[in-house]
C-alpha positions, -999 to 999 in steps of 0.1 A, spaced: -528 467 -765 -541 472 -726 -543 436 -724 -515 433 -702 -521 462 -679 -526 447 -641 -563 455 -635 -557 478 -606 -545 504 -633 -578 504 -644 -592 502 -611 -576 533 -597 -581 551 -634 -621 548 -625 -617 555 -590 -595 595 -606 -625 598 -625 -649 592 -599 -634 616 -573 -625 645 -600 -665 641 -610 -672 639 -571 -649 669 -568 -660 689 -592 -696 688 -584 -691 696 -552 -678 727 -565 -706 737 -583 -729 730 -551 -739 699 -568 -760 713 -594 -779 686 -613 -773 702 -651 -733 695 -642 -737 660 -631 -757 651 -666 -742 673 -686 -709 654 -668 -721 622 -672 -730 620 -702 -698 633 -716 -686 604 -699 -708 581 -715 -701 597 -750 -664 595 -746 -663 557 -731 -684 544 -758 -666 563 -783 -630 554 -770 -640 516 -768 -651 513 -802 -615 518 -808 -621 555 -825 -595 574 -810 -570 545 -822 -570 560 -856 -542 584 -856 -535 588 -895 -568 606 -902 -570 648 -906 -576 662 -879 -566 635 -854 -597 618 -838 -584 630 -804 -594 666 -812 -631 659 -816 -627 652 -776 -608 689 -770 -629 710 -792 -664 705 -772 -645 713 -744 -629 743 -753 -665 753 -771 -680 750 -741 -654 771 -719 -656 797 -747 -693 797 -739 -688 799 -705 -668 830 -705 -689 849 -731 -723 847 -714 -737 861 -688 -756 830 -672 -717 815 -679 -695 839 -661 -725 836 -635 -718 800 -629 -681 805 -632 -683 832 -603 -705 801 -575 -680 777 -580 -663 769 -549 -626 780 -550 -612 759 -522 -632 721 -541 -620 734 -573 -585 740 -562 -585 706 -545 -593 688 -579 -561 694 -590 -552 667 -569 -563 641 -591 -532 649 -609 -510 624 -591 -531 594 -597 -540 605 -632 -498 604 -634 -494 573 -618 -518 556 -640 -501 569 -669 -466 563 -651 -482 519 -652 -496 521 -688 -463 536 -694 -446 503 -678 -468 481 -700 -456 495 -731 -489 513 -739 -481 549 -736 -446 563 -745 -424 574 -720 -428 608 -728 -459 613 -714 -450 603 -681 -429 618 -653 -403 594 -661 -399 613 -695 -409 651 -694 -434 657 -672 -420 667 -641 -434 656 -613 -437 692 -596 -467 700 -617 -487 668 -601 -476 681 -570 -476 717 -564 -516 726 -563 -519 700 -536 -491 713 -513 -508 750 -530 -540 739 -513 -527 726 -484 -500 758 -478 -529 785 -489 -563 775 -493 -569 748 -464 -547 776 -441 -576 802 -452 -604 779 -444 -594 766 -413 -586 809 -397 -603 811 -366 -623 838 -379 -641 821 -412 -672 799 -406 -668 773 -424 -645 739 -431 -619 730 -462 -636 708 -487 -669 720 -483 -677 695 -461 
């Protein structure tokens, strides 16, 4: 079925993933448990999605919710420890607001497969999804949190960099 997607779909679909991991690790101060824990998730759900698994939609529940429950387990978690909330409470707020960025090229990419007839319209900006939710916590960011970072009277720059 992704056959006849142009390779720079795929291209630009690692390069999203690369900067939201990039991203998000910045905003945890680049603490080694979050970059293994990240990739091997990763790993997990490459191998597990190129083995064709999630193609199997008829089965109860669908295959795709064995990649949200983890996740949500593991925000529940999160939130209902101590050592949890702790973490929650050092990540940076101006990275971790930036993330959202990746939106747009996560869209785009969706926006192509969509053009190659292997997603449905519907899950593009073209059908539903308007584009204003891709959008708005970049120019968010950009109107509040860069504005913040860059007063004369706070010591450091935007991006943690």
């Amino acid at each position: 079925m992704l056959s006849s997607v142009p390779v720079y779909v795929a291209i630009i679909f690692v390069a999203t993933v690369l900067l939201t991991l990039n991203l998000f690790l910045r905003s945890t101060k680049n603490k080694k448990t979050v970059l293994y824990v990240c990739l091997a998730w990763l790993a997990l759900q490459a191998v597990i999605a190129n083995v064709g698994f999630y193609l199997n939609t008829s089965t109860l529940p669908p295959h795709f919710v064995l990649a949200v429950i983890p996740v949500l387990f593991a925000i529940i978690v999160l939130f209902a420890t101590k050592a949890g909330r702790g973490f929650i409470d050092k990540i940076d707020l101006r990275t971790i607001t930036l993330l959202s960025v990746v939106r747009i090229p996560v869209e785009l990419v969706l926006y192509w497969l969509f053009v190659n007839k292997a997603v449905p319209q519907l899950m593009t900006f073209a059908g539903r999804t308007l584009i204003l939710f891709q959008v708005s916590p970049l120019l968010l960011f950009i109107l509040f949190v860069s504005k913040e970072a860059m007063s004369p009277t706070k010591n450091y720059c935007c991006c943690g960099m």
